[in-house]
DSSP file (Angstrom, degrees, kcal/mol; ACC not computed):
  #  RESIDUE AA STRUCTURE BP1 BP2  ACC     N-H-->O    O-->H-N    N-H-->O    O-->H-N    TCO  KAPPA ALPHA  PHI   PSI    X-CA   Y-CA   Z-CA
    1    1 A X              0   0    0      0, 0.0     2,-0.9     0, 0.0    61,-0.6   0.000 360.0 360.0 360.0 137.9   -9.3   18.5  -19.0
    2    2 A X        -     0   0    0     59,-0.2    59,-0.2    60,-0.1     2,-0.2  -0.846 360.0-164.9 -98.2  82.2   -7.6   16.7  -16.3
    3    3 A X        -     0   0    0     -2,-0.9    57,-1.6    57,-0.5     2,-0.7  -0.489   6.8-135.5 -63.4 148.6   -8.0   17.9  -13.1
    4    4 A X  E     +A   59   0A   0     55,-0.2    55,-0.2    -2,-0.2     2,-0.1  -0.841  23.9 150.5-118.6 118.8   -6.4   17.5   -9.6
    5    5 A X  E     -A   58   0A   0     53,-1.4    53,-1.1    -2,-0.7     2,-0.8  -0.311  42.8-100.4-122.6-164.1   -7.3   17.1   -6.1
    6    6 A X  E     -A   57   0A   0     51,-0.2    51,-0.2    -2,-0.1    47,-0.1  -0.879  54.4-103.6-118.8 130.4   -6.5   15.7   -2.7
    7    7 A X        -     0   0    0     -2,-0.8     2,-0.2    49,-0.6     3,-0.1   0.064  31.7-152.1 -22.1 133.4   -8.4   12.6   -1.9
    8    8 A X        -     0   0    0      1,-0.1     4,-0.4    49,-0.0    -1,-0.1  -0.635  31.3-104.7 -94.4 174.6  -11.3   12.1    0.3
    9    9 A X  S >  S+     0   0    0     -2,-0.2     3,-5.2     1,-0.2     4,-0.3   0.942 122.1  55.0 -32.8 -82.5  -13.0    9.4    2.5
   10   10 A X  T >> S+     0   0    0      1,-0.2     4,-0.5     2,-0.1     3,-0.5   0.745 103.0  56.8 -37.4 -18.1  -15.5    9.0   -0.1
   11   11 A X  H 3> S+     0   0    0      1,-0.2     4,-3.3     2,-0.1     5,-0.3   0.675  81.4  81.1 -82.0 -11.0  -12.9    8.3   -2.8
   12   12 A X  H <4 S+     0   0    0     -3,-5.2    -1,-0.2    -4,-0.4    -2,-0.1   0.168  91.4  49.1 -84.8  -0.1  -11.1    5.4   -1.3
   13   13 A X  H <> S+     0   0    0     -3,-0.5     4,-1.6    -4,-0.3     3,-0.3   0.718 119.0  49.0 -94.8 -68.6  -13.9    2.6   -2.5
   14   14 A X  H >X S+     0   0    0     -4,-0.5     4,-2.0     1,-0.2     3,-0.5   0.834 114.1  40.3   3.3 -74.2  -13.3    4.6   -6.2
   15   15 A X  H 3X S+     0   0    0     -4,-3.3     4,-1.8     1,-0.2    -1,-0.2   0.765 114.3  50.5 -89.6 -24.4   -9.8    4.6   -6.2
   16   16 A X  H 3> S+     0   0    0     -3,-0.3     4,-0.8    -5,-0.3    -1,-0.2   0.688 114.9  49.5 -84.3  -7.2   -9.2    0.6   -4.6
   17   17 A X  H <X S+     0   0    0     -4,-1.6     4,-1.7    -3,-0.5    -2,-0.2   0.850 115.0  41.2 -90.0 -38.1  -11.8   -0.5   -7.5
   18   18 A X  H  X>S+     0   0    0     -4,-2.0     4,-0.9    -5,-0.2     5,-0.5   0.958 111.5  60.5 -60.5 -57.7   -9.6    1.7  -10.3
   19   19 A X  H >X5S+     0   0    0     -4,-1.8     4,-5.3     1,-0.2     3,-2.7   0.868 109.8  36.8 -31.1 -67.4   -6.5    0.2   -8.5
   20   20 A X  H 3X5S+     0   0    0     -4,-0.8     4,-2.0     2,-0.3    -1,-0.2   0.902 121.1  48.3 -69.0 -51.7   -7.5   -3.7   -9.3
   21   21 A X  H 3<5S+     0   0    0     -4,-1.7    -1,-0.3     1,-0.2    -2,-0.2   0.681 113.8  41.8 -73.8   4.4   -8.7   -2.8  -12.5
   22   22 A X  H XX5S+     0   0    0     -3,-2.7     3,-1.8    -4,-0.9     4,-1.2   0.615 113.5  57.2-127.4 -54.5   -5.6   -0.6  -13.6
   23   23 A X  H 3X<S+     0   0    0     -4,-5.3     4,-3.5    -5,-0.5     5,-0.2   0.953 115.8  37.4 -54.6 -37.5   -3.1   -3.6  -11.9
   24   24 A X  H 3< S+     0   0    0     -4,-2.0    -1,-0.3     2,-0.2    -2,-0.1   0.340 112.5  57.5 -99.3  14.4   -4.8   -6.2  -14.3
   25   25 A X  H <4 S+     0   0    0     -3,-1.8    -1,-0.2    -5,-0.2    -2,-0.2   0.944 125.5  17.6 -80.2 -81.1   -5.0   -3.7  -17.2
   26   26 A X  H  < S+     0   0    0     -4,-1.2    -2,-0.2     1,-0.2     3,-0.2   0.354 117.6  50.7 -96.9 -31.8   -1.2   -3.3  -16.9
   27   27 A X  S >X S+     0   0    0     -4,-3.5     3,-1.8    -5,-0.5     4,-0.5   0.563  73.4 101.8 -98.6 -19.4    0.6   -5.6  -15.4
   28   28 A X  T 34 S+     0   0    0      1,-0.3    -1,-0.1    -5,-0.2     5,-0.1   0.441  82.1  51.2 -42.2 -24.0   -0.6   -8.9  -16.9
   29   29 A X  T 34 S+     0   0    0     -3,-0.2    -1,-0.3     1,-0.1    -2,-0.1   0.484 115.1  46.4 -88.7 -20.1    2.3   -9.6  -19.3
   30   30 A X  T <4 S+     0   0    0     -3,-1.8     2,-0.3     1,-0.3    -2,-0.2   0.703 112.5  29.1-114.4 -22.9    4.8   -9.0  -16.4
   31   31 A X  S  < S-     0   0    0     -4,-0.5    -1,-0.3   114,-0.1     2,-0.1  -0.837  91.2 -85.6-144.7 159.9    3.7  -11.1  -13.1
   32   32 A X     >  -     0   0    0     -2,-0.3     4,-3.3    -3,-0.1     5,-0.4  -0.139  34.6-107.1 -72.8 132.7    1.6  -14.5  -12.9
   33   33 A X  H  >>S+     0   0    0      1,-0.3     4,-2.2     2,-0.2     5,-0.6   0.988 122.8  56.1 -34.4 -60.6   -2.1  -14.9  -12.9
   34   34 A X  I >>>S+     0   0    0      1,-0.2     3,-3.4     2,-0.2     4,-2.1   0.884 105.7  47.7 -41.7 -67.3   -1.3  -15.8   -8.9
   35   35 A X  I 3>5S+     0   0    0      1,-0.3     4,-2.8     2,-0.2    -1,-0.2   0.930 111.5  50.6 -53.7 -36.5    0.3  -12.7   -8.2
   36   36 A X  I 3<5S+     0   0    0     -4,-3.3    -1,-0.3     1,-0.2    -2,-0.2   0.709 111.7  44.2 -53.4 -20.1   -2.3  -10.8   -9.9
   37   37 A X  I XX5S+     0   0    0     -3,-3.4     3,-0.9    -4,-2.2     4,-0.9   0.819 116.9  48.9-117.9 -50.4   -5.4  -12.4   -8.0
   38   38 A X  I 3<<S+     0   0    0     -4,-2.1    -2,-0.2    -5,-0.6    -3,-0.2   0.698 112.3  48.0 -93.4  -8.3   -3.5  -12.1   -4.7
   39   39 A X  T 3<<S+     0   0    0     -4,-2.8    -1,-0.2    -5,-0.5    -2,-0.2   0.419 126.7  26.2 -71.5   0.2   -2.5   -8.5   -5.3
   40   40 A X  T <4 S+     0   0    0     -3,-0.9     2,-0.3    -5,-0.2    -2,-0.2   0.226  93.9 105.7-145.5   2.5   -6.1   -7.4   -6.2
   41   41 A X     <  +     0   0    0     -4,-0.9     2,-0.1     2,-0.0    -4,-0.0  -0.672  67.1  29.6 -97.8 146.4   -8.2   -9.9   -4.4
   42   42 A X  S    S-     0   0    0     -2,-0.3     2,-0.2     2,-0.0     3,-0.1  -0.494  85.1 -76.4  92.6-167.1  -10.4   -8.5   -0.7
   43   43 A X        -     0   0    0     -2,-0.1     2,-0.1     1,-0.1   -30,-0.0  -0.423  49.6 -75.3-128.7-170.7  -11.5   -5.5    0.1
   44   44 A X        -     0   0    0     -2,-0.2     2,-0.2     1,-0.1    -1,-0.1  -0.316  50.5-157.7-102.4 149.9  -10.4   -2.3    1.2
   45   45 A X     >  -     0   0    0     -2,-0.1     4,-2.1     1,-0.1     5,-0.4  -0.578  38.3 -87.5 -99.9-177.0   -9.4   -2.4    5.3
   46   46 A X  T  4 S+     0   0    0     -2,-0.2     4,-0.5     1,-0.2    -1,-0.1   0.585 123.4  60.5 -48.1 -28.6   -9.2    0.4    7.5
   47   47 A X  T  > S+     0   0    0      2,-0.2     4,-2.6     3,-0.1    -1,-0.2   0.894 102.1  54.1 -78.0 -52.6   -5.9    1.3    6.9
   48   48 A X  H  > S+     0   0    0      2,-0.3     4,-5.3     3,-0.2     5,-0.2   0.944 107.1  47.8 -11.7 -82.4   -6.6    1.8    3.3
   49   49 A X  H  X S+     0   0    0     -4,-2.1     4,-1.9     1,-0.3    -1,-0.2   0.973 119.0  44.9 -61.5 -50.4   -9.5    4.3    3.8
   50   50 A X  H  > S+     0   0    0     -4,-0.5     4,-0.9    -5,-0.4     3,-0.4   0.987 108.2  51.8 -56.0 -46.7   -7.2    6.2    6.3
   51   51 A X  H  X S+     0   0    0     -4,-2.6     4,-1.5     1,-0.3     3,-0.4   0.841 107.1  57.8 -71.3 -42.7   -4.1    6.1    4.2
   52   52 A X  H  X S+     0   0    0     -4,-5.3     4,-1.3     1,-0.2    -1,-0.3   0.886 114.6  38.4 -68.9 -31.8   -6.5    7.8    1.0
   53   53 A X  H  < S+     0   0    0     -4,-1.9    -1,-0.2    -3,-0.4    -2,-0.2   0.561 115.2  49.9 -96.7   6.3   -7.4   10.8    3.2
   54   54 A X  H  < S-     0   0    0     -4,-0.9    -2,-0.2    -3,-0.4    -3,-0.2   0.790 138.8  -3.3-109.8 -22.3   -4.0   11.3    5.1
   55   55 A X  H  < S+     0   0    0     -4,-1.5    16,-0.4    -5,-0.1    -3,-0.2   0.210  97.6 107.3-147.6  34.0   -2.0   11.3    1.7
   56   56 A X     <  -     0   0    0     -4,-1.3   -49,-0.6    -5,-0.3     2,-0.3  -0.538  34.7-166.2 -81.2 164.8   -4.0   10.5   -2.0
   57   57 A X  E     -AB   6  69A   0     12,-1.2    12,-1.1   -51,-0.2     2,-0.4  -0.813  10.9-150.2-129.2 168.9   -5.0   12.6   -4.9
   58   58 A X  E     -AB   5  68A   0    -53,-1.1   -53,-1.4    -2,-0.3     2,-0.4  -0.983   6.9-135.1-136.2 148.0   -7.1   11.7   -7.3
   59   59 A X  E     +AB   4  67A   0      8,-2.6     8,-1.7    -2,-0.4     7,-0.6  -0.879  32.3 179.6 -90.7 125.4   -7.3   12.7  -11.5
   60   60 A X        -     0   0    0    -57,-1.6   -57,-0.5    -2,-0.4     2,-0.3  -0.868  20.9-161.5-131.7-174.2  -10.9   13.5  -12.6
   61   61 A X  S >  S-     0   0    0      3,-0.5     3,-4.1    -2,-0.3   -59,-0.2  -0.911  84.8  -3.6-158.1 120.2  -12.3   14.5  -15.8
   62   62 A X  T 3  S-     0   0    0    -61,-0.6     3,-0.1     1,-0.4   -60,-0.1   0.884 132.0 -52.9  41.9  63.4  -15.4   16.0  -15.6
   63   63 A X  T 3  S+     0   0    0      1,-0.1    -1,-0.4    -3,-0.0     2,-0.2   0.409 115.3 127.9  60.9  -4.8  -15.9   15.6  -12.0
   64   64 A X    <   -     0   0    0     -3,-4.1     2,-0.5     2,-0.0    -3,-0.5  -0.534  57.3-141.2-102.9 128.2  -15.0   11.6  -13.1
   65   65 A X        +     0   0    0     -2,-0.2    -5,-0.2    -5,-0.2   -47,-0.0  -0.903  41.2 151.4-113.0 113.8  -12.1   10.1  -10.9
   66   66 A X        +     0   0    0     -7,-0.6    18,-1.5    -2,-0.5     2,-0.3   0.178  55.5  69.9-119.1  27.7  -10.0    8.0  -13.5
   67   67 A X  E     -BC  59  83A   0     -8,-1.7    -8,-2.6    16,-0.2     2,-0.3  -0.994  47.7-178.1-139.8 157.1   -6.7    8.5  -11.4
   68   68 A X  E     +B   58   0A   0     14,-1.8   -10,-0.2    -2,-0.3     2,-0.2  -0.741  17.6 142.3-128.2 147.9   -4.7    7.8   -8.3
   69   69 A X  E     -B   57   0A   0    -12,-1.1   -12,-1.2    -2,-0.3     2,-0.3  -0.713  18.5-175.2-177.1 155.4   -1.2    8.8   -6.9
   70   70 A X  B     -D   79   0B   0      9,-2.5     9,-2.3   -14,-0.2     2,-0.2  -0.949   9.7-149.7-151.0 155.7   -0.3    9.5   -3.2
   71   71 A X        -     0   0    0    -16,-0.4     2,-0.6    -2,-0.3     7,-0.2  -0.835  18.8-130.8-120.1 146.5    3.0   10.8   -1.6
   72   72 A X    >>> -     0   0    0     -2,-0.2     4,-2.4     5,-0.1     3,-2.0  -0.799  19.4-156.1 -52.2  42.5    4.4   10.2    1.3
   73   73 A X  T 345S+     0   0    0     -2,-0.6    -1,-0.1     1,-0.3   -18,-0.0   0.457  88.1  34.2   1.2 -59.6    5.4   14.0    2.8
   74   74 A X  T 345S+     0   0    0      1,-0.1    -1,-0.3     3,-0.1     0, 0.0   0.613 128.9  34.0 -87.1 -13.9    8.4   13.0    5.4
   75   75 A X  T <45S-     0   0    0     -3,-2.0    -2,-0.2    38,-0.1    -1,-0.1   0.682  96.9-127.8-132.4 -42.4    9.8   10.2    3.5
   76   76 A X  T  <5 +     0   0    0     -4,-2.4    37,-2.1     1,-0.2     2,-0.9   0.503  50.1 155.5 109.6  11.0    9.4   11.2   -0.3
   77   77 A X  B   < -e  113   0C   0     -5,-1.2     2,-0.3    35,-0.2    37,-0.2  -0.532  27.9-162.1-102.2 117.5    7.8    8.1   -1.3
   78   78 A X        +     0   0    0     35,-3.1    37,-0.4    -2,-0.9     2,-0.3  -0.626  26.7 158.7 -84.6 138.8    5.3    8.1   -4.6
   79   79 A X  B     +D   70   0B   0     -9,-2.3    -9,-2.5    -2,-0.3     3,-0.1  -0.877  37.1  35.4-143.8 176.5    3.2    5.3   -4.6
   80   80 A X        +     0   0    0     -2,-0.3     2,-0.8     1,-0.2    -1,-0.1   0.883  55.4 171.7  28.9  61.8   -0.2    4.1   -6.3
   81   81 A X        +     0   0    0    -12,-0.2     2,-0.2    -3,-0.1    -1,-0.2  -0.828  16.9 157.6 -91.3  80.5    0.1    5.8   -9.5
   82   82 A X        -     0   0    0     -2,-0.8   -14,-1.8    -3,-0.1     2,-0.3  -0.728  23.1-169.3 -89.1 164.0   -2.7    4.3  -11.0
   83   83 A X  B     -C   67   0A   0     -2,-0.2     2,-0.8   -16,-0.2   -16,-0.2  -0.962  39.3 -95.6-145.0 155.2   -5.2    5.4  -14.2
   84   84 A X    >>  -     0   0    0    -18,-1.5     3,-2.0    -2,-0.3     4,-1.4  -0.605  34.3-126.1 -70.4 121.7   -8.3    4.2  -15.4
   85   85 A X  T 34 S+     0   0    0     -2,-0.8    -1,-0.1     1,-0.2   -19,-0.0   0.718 113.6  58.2 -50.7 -20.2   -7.6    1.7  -18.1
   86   86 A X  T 34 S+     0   0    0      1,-0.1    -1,-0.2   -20,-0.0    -2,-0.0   0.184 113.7  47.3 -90.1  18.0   -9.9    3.6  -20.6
   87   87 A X  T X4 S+     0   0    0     -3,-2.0     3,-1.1   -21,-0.1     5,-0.2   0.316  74.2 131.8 -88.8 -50.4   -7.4    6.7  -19.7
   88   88 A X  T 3< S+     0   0    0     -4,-1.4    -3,-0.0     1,-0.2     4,-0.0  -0.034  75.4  14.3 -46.0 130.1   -4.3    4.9  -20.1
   89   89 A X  T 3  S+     0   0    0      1,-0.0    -1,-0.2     2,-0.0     0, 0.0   0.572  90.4 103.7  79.7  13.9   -1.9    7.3  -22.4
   90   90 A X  S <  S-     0   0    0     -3,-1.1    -2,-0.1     1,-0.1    -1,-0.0   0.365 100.9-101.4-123.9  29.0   -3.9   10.7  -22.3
   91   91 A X  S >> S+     0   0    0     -4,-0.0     3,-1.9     4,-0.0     4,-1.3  -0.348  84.4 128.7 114.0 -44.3   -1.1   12.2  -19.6
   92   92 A X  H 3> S+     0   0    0      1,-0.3     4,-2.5    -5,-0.2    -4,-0.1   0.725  79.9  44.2 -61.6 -35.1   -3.2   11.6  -16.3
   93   93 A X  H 3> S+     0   0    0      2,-0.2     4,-2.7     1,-0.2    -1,-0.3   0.866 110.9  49.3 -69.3 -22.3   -0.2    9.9  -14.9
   94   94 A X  H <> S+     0   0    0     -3,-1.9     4,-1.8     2,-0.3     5,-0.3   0.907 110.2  52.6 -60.0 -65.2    2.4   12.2  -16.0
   95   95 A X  H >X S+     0   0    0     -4,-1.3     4,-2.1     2,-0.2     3,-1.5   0.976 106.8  60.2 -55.1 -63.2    0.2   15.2  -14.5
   96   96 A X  H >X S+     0   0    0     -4,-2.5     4,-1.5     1,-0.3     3,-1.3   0.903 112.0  32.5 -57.1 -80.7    0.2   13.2  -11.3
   97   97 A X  H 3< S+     0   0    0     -4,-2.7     4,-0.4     1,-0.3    -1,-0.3   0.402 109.2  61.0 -79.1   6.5    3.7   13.1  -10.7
   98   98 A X  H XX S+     0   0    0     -4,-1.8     4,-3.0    -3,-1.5     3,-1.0   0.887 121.0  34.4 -79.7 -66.7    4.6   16.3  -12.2
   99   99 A X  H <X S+     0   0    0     -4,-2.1     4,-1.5    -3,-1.3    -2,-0.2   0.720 110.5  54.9 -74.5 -23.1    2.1   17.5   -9.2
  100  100 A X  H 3X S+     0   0    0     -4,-1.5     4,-1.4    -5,-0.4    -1,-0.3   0.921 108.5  56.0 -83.0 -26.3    2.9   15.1   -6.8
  101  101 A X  H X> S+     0   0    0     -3,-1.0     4,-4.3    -4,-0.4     3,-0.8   0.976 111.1  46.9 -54.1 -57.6    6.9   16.5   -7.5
  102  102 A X  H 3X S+     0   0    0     -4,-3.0     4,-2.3     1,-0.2    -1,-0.2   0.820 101.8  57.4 -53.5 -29.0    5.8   19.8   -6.7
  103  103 A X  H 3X S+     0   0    0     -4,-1.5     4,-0.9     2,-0.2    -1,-0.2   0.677 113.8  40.8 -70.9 -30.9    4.1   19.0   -4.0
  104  104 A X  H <<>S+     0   0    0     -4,-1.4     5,-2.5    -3,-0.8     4,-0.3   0.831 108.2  57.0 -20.4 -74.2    7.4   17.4   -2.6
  105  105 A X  H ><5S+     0   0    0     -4,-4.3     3,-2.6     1,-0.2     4,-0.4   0.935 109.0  53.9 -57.3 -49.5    9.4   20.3   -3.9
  106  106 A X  H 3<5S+     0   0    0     -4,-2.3    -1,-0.2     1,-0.3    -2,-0.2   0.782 104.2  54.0 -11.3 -79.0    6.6   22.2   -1.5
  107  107 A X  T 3<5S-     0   0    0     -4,-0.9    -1,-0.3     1,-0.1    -2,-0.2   0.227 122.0 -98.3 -56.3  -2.5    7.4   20.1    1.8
  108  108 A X  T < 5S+     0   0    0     -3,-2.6    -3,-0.2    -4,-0.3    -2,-0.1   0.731  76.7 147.9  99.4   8.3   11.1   20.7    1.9
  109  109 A X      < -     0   0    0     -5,-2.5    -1,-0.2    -4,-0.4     3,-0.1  -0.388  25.6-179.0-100.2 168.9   11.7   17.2    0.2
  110  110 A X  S    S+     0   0    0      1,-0.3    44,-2.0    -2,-0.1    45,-0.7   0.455  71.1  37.5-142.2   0.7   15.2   17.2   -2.4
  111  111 A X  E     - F   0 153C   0     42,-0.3     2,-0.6    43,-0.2    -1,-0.3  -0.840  66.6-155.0-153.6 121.9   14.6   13.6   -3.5
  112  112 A X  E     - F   0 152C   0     40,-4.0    40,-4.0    -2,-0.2     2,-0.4  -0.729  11.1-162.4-115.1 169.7   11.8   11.1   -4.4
  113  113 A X  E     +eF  77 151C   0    -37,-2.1   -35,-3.1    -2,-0.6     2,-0.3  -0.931  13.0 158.7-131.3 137.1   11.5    7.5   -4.3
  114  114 A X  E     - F   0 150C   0     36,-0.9    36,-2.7    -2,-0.4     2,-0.6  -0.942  33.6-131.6-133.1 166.7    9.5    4.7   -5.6
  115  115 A X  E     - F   0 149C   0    -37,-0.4     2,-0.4    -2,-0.3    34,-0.2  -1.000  35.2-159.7-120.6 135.4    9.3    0.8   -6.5
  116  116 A X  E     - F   0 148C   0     32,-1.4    32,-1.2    -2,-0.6     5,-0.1  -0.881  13.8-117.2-104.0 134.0    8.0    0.7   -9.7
  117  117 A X    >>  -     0   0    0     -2,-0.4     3,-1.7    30,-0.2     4,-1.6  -0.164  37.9-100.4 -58.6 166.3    6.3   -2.4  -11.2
  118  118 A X  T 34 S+     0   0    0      1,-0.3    -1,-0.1     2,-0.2    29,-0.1   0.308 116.3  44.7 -75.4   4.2    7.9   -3.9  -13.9
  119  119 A X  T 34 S+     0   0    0      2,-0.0    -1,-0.3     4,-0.0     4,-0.0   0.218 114.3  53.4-130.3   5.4    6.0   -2.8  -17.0
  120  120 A X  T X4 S+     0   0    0     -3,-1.7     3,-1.5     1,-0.1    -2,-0.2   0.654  77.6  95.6-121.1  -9.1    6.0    0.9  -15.6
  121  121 A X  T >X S+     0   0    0     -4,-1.6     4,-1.8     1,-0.2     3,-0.9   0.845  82.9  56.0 -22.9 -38.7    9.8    1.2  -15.1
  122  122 A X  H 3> S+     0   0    0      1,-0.2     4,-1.7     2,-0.2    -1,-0.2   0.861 105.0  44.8 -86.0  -9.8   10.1    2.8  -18.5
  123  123 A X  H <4 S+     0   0    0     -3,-1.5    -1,-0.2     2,-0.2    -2,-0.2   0.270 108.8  53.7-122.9  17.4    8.0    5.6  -18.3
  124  124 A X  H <4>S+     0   0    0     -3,-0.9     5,-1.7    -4,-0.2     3,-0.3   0.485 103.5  58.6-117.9 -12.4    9.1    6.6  -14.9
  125  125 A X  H ><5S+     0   0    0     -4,-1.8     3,-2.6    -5,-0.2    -2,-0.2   0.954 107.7  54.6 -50.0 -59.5   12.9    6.6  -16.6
  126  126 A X  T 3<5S+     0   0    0     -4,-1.7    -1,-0.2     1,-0.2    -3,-0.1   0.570 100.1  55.2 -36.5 -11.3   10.7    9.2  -18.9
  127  127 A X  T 3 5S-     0   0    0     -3,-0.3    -1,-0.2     2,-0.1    -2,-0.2   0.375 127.8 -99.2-116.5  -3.8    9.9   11.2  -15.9
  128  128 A X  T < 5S+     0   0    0     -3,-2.6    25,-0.2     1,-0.4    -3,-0.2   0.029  77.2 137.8 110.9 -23.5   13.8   11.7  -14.8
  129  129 A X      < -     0   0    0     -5,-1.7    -1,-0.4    23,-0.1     2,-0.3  -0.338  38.8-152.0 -62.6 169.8   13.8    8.6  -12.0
  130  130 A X        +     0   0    0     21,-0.5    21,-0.7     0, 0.0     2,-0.2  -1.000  43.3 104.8-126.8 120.9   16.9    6.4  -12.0
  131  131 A X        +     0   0    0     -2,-0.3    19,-0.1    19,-0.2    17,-0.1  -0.683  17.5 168.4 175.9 134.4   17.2    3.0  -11.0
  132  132 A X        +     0   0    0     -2,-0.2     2,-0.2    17,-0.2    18,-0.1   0.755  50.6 115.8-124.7 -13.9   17.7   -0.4  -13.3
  133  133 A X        -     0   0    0     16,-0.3    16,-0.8     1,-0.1     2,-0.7  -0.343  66.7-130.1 -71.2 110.5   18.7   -2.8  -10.1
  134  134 A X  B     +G  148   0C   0     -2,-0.2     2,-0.3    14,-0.1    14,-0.2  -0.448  33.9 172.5 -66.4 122.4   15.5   -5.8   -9.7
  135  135 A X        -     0   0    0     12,-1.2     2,-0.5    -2,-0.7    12,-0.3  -0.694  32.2-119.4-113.8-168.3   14.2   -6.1   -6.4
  136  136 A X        -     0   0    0     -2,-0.3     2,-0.5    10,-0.1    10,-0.2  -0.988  22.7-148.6-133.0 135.9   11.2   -8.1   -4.7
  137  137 A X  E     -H  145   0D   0      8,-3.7     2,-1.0    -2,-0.5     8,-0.8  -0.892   5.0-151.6 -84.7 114.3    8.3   -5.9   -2.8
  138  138 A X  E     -H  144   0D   0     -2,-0.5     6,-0.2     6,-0.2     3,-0.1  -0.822  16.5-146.6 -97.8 120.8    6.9   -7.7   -0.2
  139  139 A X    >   -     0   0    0      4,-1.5     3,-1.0    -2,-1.0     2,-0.3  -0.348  27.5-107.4 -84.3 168.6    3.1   -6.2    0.1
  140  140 A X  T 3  S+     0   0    0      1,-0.3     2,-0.5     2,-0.1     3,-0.2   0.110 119.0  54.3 -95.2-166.8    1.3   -5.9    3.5
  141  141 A X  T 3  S-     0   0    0     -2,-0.3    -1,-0.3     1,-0.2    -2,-0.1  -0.133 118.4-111.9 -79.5  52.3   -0.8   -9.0    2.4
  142  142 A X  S <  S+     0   0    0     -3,-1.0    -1,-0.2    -2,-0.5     2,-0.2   0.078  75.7 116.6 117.9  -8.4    1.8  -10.9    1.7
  143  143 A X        -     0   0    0     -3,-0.2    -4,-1.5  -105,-0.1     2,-0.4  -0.344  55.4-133.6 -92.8 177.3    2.6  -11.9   -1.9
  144  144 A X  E     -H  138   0D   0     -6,-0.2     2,-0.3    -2,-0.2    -6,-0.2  -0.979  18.7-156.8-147.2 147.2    6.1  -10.4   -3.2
  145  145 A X  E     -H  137   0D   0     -8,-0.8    -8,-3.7    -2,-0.4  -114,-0.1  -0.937  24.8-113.8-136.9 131.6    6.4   -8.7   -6.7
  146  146 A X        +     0   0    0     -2,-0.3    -9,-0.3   -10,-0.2    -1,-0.2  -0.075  54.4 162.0 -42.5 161.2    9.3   -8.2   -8.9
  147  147 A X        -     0   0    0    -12,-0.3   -12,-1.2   -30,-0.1     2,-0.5  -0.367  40.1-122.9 155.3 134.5    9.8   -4.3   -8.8
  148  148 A X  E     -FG 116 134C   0    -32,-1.2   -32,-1.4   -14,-0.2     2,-0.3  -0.792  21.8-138.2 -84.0  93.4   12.4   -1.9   -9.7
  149  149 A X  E     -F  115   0C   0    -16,-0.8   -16,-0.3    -2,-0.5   -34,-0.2  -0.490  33.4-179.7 -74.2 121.3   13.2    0.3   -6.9
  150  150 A X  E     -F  114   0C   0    -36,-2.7   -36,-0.9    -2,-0.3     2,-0.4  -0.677  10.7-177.9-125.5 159.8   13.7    4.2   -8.5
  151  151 A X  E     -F  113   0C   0    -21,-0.7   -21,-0.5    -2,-0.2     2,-0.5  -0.899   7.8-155.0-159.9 149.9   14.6    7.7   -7.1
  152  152 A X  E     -F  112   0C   0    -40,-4.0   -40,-4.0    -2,-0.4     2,-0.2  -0.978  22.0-123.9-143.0 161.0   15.0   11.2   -8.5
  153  153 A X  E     -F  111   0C   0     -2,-0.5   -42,-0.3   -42,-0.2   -43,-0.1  -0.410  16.0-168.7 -91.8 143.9   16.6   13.9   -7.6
  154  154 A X        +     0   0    0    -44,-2.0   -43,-0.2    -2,-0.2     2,-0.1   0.265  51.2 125.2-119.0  -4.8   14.1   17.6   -6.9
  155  155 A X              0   0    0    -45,-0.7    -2,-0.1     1,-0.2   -45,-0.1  -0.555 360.0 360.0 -81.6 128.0   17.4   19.9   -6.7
  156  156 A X              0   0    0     -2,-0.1    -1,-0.2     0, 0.0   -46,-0.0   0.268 360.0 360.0 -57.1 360.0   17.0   22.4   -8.9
């Protein structure tokens, strides 16, 4: 059974090691060996380790953390939906944003937003977002990614 909980310190080595292993899991058929090795290459800064205990959750199984997703409270913005690649398909991401919605719906929020990588665009179209329009992400170290910029609607 797939439980969920809100993020610690201590999870934030966990959940950047899942990250890297979940981007190159998933994304390989869609962005370039470069982009992959400069999105998933260093280690985790300060910002990071802050940013997992001021808004992450984590998916475990048997006390096991094989998932990620964090929200963004004031803005609405879902990011770092990752799963453990030996995971991958058995809901945990589904359950994260079903929770992470609520969690939303919680805060007062009436709309969320994401940029979706390119191979997970279709299964956040399952999940109710809208958006088909390419854009480029430019990440905080610096590489730019293809990525579908999405939003759905929380009004009932």
């Amino acid at each position: 059974m797939i439980t969920i909980r809100k993020a610690i310190q201590s999870d934030a080595q966990v959940i950047y090691d899942l990250r890297r292993r979940a981007i190159i899991d998933q994304c390989s058929a869609y962005y370039t060996k470069e982009q992959l090795t400069l999105w998933t290459q260093g280690g985790m800064s300060d910002g990071f380790v802050r940013d997992v205990t001021e808004t992450f959750y984590v998916s475990e199984i048997d006390g096991r953390v094989i998932g990620s997703g964090k929200l963004n409270p004031e803005t609405g913005m879902v990011d770092a939906i990752f799963v453990e690649p030996d995971y991958f398909g058995m809901g945990a991401a589904k359950q994260m944003l079903h929770f992470l919605e609520k969690l939303a719906q919680k805060n007062g929020l009436r709309m969320l937003k994401l940029d979706s990588t390119l191979n997970a665009a279709s299964f956040y179209r399952s999940c109710g977002f809208i958006g088909d329009k390419l854009s480029t992400y430019h990440s905080p170290r610096g590489i730019r990614l293809d990525c579908i910029p999405m939003k759905k609607s929380l009004a009932d």
